[in-house]
Structure formats: C-alpha cells, structure tokens
The first five atom37 places (N, CA, C, CB, O) and aatype in JSON, in Angstrom:
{
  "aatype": [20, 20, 20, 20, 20, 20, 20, 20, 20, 20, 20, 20, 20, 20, 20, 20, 20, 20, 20, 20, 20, 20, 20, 20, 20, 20, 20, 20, 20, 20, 20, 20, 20, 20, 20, 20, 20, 20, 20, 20, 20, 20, 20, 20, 20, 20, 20, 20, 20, 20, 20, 20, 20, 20, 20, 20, 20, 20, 20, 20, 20, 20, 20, 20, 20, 20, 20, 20, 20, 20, 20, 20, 20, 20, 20, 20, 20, 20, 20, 20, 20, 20, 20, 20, 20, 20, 20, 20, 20, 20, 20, 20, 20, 20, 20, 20, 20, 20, 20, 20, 20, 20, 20, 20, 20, 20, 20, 20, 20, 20, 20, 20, 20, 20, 20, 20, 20, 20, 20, 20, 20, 20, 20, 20, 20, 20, 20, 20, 20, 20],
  "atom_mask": [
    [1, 1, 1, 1, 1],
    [1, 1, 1, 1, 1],
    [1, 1, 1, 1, 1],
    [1, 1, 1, 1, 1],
    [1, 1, 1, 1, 1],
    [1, 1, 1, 1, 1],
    [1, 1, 1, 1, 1],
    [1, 1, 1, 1, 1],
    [1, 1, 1, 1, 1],
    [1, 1, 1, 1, 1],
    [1, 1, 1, 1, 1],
    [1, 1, 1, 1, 1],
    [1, 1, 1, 1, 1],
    [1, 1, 1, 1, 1],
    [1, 1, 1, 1, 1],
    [1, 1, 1, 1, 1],
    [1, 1, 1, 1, 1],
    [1, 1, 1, 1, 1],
    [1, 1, 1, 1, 1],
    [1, 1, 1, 1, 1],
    [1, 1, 1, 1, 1],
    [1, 1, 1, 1, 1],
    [1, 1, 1, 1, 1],
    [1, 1, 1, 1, 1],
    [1, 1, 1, 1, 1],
    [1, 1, 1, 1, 1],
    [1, 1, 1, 1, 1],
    [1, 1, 1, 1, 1],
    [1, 1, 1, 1, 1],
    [1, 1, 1, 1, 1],
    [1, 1, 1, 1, 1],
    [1, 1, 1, 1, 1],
    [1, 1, 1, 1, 1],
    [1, 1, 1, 1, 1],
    [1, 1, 1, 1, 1],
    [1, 1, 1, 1, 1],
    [1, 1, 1, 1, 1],
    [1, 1, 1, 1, 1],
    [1, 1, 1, 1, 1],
    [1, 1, 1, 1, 1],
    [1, 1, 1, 1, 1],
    [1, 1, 1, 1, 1],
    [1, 1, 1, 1, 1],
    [1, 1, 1, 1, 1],
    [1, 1, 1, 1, 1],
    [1, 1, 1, 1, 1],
    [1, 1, 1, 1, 1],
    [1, 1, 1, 1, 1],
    [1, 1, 1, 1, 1],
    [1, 1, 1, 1, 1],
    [1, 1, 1, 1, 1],
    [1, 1, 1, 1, 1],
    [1, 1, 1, 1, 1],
    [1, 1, 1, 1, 1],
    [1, 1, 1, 1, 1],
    [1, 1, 1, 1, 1],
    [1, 1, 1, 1, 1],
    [1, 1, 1, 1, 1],
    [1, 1, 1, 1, 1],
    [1, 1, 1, 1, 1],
    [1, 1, 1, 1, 1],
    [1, 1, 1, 1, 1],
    [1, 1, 1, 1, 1],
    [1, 1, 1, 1, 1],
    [1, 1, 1, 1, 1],
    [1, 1, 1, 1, 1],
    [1, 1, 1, 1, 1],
    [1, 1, 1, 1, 1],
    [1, 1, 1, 1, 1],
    [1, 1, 1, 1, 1],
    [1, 1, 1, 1, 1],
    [1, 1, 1, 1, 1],
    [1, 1, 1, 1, 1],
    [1, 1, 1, 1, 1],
    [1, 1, 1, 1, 1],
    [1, 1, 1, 1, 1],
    [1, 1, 1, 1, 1],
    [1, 1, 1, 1, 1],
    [1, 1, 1, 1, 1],
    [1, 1, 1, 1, 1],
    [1, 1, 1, 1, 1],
    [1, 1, 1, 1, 1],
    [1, 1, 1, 1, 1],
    [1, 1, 1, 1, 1],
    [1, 1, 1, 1, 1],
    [1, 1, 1, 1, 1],
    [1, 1, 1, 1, 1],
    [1, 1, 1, 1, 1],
    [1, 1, 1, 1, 1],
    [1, 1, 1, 1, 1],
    [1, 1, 1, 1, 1],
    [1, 1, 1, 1, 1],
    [1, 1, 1, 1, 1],
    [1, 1, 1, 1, 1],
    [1, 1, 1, 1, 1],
    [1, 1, 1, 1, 1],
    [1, 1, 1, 1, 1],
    [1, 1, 1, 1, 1],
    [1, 1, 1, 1, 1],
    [1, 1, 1, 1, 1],
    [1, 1, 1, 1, 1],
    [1, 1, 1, 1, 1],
    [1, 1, 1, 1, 1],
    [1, 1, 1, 1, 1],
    [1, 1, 1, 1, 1],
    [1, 1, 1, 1, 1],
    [1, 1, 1, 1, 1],
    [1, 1, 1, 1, 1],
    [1, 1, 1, 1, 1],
    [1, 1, 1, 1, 1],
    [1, 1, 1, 1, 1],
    [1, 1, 1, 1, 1],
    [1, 1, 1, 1, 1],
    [1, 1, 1, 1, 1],
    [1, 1, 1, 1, 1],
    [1, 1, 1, 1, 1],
    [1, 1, 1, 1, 1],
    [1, 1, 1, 1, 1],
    [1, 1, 1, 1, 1],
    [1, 1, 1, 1, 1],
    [1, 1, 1, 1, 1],
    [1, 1, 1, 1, 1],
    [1, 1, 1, 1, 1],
    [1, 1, 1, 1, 1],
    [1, 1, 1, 1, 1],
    [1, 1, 1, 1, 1],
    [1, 1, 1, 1, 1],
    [1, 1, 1, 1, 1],
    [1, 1, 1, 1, 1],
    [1, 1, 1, 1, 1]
  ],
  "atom_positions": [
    [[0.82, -1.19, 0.0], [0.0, 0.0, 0.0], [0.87, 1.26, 0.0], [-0.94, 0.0, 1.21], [0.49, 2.21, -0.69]],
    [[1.89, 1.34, 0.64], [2.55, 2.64, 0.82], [3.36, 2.57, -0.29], [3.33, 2.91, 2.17], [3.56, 3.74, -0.63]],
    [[3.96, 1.75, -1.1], [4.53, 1.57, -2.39], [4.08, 2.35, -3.51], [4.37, 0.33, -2.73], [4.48, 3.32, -4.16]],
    [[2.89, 1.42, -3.48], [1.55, 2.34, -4.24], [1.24, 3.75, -4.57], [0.51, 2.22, -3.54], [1.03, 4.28, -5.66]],
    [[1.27, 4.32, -3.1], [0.88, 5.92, -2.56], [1.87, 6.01, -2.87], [0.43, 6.55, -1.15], [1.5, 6.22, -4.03]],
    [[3.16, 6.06, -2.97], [4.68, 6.56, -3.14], [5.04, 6.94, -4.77], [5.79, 5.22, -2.59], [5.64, 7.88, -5.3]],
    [[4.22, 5.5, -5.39], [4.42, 6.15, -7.11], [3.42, 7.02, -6.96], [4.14, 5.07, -8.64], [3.7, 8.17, -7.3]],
    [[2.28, 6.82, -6.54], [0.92, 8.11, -7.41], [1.55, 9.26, -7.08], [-1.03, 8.28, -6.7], [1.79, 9.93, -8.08]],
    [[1.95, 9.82, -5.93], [2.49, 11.06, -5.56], [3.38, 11.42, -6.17], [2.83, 11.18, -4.48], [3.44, 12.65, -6.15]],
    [[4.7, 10.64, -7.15], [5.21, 10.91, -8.19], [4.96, 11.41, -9.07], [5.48, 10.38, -8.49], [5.78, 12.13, -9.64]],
    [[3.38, 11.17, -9.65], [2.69, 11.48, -10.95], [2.49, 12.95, -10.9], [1.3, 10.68, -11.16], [1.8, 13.43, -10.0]],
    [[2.92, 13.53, -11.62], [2.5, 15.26, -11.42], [1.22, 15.51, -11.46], [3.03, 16.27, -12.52], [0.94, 16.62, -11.0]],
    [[0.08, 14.73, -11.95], [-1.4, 15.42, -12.0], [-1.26, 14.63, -10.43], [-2.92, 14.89, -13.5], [-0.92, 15.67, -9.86]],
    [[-1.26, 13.88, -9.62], [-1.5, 13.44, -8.44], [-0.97, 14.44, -7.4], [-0.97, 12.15, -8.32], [-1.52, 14.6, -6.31]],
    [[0.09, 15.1, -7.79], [1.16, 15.93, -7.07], [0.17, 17.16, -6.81], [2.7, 16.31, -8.04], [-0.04, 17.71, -5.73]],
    [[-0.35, 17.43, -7.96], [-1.14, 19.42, -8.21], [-2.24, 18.73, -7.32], [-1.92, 20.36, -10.43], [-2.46, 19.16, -6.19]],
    [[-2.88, 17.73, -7.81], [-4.41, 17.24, -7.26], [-4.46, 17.46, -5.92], [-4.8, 15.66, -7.46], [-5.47, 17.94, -5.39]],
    [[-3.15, 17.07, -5.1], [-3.29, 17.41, -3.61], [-2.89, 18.48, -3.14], [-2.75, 16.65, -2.86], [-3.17, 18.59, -1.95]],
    [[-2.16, 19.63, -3.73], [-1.9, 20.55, -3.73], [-3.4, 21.59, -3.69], [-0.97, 20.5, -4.71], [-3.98, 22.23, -2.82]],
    [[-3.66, 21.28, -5.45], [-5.19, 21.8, -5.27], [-6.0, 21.89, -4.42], [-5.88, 21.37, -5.8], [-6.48, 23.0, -4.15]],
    [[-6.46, 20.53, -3.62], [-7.21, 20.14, -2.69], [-6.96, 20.76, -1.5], [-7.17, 18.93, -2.6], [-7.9, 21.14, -0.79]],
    [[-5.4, 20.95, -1.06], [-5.56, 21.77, 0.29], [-5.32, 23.16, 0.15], [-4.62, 21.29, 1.39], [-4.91, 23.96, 0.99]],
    [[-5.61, 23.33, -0.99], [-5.95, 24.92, -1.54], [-7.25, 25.42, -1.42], [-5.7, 25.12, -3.01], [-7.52, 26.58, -1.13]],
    [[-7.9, 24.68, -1.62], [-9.12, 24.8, -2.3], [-9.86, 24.33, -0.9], [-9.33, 23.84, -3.83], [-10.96, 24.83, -0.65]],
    [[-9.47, 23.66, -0.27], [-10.22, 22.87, 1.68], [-10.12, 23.82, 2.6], [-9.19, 21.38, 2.65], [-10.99, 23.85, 3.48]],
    [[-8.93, 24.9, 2.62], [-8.55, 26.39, 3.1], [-7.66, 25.3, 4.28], [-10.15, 27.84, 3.75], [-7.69, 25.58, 5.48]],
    [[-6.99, 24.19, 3.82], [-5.88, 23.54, 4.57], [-4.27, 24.72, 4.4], [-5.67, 21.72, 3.7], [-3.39, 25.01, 5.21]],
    [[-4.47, 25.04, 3.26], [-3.3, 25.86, 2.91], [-3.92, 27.1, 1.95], [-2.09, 24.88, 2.09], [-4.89, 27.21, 1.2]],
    [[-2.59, 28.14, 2.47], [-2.99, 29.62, 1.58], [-3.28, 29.42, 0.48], [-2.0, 30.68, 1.37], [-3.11, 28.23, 0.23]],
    [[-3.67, 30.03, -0.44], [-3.77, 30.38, -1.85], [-2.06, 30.77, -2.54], [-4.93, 31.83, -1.9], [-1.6, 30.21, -3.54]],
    [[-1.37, 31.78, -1.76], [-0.09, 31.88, -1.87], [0.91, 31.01, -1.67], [0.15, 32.64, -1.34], [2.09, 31.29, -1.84]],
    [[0.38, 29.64, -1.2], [1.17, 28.44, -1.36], [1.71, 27.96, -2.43], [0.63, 27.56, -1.02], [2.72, 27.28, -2.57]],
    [[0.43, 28.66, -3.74], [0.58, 28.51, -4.71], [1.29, 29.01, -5.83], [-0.08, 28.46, -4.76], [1.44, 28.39, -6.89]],
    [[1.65, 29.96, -5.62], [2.32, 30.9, -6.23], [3.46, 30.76, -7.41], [2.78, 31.43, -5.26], [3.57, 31.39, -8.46]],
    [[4.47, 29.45, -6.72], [5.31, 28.81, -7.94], [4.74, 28.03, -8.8], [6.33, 28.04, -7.57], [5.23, 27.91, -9.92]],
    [[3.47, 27.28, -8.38], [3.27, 26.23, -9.3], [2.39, 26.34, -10.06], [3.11, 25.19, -8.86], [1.93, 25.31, -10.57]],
    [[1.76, 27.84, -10.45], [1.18, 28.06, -11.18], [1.14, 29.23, -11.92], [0.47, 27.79, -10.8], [1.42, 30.33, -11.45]],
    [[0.75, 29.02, -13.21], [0.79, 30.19, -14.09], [0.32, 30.72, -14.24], [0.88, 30.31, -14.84], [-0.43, 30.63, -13.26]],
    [[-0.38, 32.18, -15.3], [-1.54, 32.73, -15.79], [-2.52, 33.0, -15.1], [-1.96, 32.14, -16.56], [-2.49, 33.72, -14.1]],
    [[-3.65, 32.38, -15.63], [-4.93, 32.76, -14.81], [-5.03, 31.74, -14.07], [-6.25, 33.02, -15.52], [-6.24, 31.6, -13.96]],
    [[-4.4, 30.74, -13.34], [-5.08, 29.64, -12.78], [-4.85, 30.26, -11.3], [-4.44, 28.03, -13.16], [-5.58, 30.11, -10.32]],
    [[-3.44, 31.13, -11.42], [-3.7, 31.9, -9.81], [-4.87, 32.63, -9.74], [-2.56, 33.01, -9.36], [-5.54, 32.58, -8.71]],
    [[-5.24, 33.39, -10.83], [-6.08, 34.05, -10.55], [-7.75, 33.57, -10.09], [-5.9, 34.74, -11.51], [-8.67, 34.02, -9.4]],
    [[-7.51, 32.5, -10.86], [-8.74, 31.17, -10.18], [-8.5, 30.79, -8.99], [-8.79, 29.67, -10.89], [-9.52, 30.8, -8.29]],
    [[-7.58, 30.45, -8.48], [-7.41, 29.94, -7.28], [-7.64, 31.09, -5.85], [-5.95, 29.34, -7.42], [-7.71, 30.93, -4.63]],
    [[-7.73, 32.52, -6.94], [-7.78, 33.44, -5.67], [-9.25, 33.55, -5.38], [-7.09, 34.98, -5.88], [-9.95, 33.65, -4.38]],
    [[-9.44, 33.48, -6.81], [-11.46, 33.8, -7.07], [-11.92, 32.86, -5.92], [-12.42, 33.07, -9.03], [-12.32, 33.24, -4.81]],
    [[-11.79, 31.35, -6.45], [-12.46, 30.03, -5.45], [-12.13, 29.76, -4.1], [-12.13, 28.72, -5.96], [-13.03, 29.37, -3.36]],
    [[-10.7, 29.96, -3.54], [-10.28, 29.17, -2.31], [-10.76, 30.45, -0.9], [-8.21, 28.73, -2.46], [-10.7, 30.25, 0.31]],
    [[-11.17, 31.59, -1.53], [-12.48, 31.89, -0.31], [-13.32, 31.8, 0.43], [-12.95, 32.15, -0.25], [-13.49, 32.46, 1.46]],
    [[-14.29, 30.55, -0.22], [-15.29, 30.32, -0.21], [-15.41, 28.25, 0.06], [-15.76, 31.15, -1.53], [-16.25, 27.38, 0.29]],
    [[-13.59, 28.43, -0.23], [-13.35, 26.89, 0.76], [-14.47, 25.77, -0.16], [-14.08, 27.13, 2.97], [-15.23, 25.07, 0.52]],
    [[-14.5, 25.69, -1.37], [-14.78, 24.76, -1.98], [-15.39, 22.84, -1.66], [-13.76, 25.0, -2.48], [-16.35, 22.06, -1.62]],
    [[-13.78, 23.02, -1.47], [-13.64, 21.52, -0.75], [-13.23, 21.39, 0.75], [-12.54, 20.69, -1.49], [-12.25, 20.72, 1.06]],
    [[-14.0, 22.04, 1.66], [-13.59, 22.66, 2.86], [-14.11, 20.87, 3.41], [-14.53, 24.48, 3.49], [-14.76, 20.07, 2.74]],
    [[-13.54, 20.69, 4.83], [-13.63, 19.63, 5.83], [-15.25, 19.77, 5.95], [-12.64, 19.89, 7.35], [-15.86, 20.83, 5.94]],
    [[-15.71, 18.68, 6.05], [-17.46, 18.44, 6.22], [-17.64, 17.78, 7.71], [-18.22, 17.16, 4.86], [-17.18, 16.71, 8.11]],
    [[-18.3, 18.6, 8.31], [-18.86, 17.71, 9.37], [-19.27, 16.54, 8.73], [-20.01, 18.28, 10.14], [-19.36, 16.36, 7.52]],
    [[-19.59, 15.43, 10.03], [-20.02, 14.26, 9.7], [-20.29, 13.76, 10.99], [-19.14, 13.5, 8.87], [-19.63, 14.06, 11.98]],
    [[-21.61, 12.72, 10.98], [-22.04, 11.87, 12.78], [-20.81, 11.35, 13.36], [-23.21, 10.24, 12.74], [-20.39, 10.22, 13.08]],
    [[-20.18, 12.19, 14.22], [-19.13, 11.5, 15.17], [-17.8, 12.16, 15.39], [-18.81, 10.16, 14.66], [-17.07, 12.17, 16.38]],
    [[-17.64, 12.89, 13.81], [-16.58, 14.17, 13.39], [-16.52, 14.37, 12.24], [-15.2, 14.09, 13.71], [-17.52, 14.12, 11.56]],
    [[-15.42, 14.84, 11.65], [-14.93, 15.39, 10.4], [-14.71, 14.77, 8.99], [-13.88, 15.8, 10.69], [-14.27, 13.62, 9.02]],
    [[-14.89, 15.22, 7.97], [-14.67, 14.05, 6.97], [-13.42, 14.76, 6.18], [-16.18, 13.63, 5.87], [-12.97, 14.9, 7.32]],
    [[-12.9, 15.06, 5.75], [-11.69, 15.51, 5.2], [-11.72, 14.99, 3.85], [-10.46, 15.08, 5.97], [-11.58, 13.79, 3.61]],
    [[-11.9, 15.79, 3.03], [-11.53, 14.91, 1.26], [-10.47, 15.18, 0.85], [-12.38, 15.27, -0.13], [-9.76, 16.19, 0.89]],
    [[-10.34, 13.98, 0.34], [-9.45, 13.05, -0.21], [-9.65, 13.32, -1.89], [-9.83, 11.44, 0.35], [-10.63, 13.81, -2.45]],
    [[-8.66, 12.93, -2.36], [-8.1, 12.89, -3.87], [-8.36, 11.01, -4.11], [-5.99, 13.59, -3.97], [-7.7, 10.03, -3.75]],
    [[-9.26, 11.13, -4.67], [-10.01, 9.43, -5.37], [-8.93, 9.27, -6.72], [-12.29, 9.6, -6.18], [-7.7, 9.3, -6.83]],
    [[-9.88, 9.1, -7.49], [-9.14, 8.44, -9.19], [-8.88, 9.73, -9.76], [-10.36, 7.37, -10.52], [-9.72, 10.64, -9.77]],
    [[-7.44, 9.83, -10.33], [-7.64, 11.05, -11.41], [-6.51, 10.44, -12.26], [-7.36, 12.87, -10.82], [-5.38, 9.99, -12.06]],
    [[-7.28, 10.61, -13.24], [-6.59, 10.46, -14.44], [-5.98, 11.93, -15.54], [-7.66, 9.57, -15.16], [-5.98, 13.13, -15.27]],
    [[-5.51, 11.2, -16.83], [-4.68, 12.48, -17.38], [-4.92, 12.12, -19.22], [-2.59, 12.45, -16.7], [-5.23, 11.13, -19.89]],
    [[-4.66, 13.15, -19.42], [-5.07, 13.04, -21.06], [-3.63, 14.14, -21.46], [-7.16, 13.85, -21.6], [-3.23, 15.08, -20.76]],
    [[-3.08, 13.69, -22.75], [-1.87, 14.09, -23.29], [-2.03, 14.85, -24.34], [-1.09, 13.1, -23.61], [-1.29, 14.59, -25.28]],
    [[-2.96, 15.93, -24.51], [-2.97, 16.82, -26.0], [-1.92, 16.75, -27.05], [-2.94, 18.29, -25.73], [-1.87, 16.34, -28.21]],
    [[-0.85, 17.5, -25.92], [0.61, 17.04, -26.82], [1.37, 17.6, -25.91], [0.99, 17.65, -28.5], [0.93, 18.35, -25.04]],
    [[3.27, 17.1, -26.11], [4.03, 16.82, -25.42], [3.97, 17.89, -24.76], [5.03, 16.4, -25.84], [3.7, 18.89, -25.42]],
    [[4.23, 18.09, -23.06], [4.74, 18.97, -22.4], [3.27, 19.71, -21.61], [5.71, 19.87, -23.43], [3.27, 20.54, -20.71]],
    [[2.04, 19.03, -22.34], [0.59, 19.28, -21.41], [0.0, 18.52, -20.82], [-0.41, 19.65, -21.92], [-0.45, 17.73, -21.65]],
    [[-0.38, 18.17, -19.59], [-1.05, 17.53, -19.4], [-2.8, 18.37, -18.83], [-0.18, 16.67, -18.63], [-2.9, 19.32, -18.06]],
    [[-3.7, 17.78, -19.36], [-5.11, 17.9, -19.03], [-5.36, 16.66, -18.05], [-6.09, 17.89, -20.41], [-5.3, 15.46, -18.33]],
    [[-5.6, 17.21, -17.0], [-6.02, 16.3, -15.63], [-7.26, 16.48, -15.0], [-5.1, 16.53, -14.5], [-7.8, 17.58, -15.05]],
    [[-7.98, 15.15, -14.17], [-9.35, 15.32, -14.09], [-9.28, 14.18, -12.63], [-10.36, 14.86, -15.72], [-8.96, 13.0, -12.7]],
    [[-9.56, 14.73, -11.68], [-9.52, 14.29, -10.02], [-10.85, 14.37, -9.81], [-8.63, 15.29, -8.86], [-11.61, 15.29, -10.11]],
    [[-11.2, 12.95, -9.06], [-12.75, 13.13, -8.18], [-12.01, 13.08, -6.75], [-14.2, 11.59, -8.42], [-11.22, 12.24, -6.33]],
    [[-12.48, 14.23, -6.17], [-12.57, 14.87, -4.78], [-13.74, 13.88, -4.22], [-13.0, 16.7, -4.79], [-14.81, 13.66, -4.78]],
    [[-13.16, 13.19, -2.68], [-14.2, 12.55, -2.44], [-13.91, 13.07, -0.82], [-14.27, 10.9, -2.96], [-12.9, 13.09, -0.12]],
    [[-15.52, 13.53, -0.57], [-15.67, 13.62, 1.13], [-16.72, 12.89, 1.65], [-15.93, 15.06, 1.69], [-17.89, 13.19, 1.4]],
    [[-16.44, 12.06, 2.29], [-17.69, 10.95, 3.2], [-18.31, 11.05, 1.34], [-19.22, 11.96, 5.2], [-17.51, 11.12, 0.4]],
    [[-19.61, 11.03, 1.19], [-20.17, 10.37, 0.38], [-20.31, 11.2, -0.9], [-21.3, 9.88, 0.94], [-20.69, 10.71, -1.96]],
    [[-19.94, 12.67, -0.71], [-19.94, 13.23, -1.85], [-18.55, 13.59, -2.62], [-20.67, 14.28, -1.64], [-17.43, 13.75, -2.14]],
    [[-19.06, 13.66, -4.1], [-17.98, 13.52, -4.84], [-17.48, 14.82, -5.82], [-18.28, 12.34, -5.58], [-18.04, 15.02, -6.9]],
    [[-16.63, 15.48, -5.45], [-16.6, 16.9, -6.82], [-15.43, 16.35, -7.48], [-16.22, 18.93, -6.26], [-14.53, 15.62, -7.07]],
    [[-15.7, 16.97, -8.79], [-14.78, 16.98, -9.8], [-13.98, 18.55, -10.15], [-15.62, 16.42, -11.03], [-14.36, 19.71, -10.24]],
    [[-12.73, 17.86, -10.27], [-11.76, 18.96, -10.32], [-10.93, 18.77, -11.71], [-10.76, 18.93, -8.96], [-10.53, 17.68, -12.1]],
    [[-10.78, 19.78, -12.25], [-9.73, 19.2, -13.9], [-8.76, 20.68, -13.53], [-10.96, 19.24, -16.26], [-9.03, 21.64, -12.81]],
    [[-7.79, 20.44, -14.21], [-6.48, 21.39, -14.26], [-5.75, 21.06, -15.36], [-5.51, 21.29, -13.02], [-5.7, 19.91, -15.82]],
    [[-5.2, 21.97, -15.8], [-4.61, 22.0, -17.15], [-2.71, 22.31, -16.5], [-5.55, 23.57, -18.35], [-2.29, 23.37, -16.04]],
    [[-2.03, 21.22, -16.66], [-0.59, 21.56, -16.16], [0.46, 21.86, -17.83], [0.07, 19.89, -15.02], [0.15, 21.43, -18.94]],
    [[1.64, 22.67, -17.51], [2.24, 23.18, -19.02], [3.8, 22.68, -17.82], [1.81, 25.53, -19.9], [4.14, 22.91, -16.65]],
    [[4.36, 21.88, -19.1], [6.47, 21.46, -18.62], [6.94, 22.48, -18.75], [7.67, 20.38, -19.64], [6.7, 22.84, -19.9]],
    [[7.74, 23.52, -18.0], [8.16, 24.54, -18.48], [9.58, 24.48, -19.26], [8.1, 25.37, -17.46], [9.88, 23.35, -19.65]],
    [[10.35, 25.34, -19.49], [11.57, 25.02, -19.68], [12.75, 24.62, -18.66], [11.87, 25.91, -20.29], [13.84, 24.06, -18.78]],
    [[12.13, 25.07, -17.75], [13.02, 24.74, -16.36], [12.9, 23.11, -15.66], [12.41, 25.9, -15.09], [13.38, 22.68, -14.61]],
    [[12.03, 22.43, -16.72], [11.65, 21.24, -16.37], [10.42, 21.19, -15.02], [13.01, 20.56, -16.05], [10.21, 20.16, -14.38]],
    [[9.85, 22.21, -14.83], [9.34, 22.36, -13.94], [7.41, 22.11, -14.57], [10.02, 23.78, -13.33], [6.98, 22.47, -15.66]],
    [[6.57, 21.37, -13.37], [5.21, 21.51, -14.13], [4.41, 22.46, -13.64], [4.41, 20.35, -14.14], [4.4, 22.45, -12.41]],
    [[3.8, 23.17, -14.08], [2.74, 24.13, -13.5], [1.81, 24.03, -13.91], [2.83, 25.29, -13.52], [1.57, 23.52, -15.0]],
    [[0.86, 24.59, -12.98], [-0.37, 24.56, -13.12], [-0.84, 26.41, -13.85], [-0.97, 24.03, -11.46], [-0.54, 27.53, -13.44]],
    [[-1.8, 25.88, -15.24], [-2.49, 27.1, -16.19], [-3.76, 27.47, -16.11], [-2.46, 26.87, -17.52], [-4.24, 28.55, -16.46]],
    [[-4.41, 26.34, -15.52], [-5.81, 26.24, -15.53], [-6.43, 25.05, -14.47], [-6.2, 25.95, -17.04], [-6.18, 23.85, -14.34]],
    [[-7.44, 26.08, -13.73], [-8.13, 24.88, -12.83], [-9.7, 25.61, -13.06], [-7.46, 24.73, -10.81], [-10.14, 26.75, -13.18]],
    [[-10.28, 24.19, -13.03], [-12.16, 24.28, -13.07], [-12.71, 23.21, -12.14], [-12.97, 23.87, -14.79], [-12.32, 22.04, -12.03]],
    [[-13.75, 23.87, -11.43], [-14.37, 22.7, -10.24], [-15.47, 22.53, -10.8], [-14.65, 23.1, -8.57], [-16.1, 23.42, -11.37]],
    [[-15.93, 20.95, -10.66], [-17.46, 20.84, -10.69], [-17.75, 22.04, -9.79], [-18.14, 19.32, -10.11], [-17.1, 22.92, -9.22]],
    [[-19.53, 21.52, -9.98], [-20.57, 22.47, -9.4], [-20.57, 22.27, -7.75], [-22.15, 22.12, -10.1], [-19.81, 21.34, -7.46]],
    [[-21.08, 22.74, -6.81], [-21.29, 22.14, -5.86], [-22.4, 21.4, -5.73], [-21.16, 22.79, -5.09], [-23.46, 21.65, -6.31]],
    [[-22.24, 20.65, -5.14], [-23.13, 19.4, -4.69], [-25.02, 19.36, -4.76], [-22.67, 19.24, -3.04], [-25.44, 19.27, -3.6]],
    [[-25.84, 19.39, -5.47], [-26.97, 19.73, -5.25], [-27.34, 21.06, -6.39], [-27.02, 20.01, -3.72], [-28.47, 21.36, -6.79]],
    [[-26.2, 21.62, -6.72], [-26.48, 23.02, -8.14], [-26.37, 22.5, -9.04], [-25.54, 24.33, -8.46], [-25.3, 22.06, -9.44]],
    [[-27.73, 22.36, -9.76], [-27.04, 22.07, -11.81], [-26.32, 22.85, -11.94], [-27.99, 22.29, -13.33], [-26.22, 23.96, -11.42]],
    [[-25.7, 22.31, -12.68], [-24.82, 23.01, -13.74], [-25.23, 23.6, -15.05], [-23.92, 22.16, -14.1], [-25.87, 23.01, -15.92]],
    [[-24.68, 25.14, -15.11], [-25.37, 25.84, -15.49], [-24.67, 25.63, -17.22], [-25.41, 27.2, -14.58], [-23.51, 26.03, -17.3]],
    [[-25.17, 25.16, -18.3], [-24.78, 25.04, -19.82], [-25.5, 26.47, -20.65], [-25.49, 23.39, -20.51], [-26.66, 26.74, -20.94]],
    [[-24.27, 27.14, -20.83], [-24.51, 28.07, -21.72], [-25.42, 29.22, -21.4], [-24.92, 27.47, -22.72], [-25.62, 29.18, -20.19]],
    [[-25.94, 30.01, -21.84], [-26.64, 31.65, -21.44], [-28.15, 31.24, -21.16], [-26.58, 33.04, -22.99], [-28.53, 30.25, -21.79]],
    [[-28.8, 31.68, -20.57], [-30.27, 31.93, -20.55], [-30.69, 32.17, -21.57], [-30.73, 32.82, -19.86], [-29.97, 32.76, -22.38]],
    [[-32.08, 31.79, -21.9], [-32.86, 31.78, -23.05], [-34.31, 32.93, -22.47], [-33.28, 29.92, -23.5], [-34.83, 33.03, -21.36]],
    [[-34.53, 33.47, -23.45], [-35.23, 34.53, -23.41], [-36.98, 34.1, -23.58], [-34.58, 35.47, -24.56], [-37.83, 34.99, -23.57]]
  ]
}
C-alpha cells in the first residue's frame, strides 16, 4: 500500500491534485501557490479558495476531510497535461480538472483549474434563453 501511494504522488497530475485540494479545503494559503502556477489559474485559485470549496465536512461523530479518489490524465501534446480528479468527502464527490504546461526549467505548473458544481447546483450550460 505505501509503495503504491509513493508512485501516485510521483505522478505530477496526483502531485497538483493534492496541492489543489488543500488549496481549495482552506488547509493551505492560496499563496502556497504561487510557484506552481501560471496565468490565470492563480487568478482562479484566488477567485475560489475563499469560499473553501472543498472545505472539511462535518459528519455523525466528526470530520470528513476529502481526499483525492481516481484522477486520471489526457496528453494533448508533449509537455501538457489535461487532468481530471474526483474529490471525495464521506459520500460526496466533486470533480476537479487542471490543465498543467512542462516549463523550460523542467518544472510543471499549473495554467488552468475548473471545479465541478457544488453538490446539489445544476450546472449551469450556456446563457439563458429569453
């Protein structure tokens, strides 16, 4: 088991995913973030991690803390990865995707992050209709 956990945490979308997560739980600043991301994704991360997203959930007895479930990665082309994490707390599940860029410094950062909806809000597709 700890073998296991030892490669995933290797994987750079696994690496941001928990990064994200205690960004986004208000476990850690927003300015934690600062190296590992580029463009507008700080600027996302300043918009969302206010409002504690994926914040600790009560639960009968105590706390539920989410966790980083399955996330997988998709390869556009060399040097991007498009990544997609289900956030799991006690029984509910959000989805998180981030867009990471290799820099030249060999370094990965994060360009882009989008959260599912919260729990119970459709999701809103495209403009209002008149």
């Amino acid at each position: 088991m700890v073998r296991k956990r030892l490669a995933r945490e290797t994987q750079p979308r696994y690496w941001f995913a928990e990064r994200l997560l205690l960004t986004l739980s208000g476990q850690r600043p927003v300015h934690w973030m600062l190296g590992h991301t580029v463009g507008a994704a700080y600027d996302q991360l300043v918009r969302l991690a206010p409002g504690t997203p994926l914040a600790v959930t009560p639960a009968s007895g105590g706390q539920v803390r989410p966790v980083v479930g399955r996330c997988d990665e998709y390869r556009p082309r060399p040097g991007v990865i498009e990544a997609f994490a289900r956030i799991v707390s006690g029984d509910r599940v959000r989805a998180l995707a981030f867009r990471l860029e290799h820099g030249r410094d060999g370094r990965w950062r994060c360009s882009a992050v989008e959260l599912g909806p919260q729990p119970g809000v459709p999701a809103v597709h495209g403009a209002p209709t008149a």
